[in-house]
N, C-alpha and C positions, 0 to 999 in steps of 0.2 A: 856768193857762197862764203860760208865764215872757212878761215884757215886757223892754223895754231898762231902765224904770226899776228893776224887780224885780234884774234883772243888776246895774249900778251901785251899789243898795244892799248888795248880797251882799258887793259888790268894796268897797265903804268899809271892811264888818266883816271881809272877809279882811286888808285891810291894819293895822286897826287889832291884829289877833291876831298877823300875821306882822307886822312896823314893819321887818326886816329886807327883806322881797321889795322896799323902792326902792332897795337899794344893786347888786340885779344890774340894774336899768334905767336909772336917772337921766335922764329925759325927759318932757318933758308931752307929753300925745294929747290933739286934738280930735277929737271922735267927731260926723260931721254925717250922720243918720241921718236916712231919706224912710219915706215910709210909716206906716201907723198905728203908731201909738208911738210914731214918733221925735220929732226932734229934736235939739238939740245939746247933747252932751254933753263934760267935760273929766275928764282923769285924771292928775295931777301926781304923778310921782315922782322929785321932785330931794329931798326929802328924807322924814323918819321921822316918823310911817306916811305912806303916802301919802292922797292926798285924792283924792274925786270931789267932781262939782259939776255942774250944769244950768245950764248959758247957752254964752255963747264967751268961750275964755281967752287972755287976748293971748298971744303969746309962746309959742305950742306947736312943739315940734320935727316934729312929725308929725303930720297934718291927714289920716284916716279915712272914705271916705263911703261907705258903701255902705246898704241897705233893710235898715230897722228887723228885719226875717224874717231878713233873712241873720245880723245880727247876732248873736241871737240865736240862730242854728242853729251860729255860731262859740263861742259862748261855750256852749254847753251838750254840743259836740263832733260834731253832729250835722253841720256841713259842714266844708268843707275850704278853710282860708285859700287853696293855691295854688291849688284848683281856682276858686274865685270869684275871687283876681285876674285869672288869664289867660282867663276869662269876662268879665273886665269887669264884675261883680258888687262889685269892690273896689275903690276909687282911694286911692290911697296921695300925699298929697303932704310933701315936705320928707325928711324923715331916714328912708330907706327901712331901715337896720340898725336906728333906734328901732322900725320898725316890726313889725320880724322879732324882737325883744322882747317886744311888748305878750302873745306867746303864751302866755310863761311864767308870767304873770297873771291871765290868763280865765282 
């Protein structure tokens, strides 16, 4: 069963393979996930490759909350970012264009 931490590790080795996917972003996400699994997570792509990491990262452009499950069900394609924002399933704070990014990454 994929977890959020399963997902983030995937995402370190896709950046570390692609070091190009941070120059179409250039922005850190905090990722503040509820539910079994979560927790908070950060995804820095100001520069090559990008980084993940586990805790909170000061200085994010774009602050992520939604249930560890939805997460997951975004990152592996199985839900749908706008059907979960306008659900309320998604809170998006700071840099909403950073945020309509992060997609081209999961």
């Amino acid at each position: 069963m994929m977890t959020p931490e399963t997902i983030f590790g995937k995402l370190q080795q896709k950046f570390n393979e692609n070091p190009d996917l941070s120059d179409k972003v250039k922005a850190v996400y905090q990722f503040v996930l509820t539910g079994d699994g979560g927790g908070q997570w950060w995804v820095d792509l100001l520069s090559k490759p990008g980084m993940v990491g586990k805790g909170e990262k000061t200085g994010a452009n774009c602050v992520i909350t939604m249930a560890s499950e939805d997460f997951v069900g975004l990152a592996t394609k199985e839900a749908n970012a706008v059907k979960l924002f306008m659900s309320g399933k998604l809170k998006i704070g700071g840099d909403l264009s950073a945020a309509m990014k992060i997609q081209n990454v999961l």
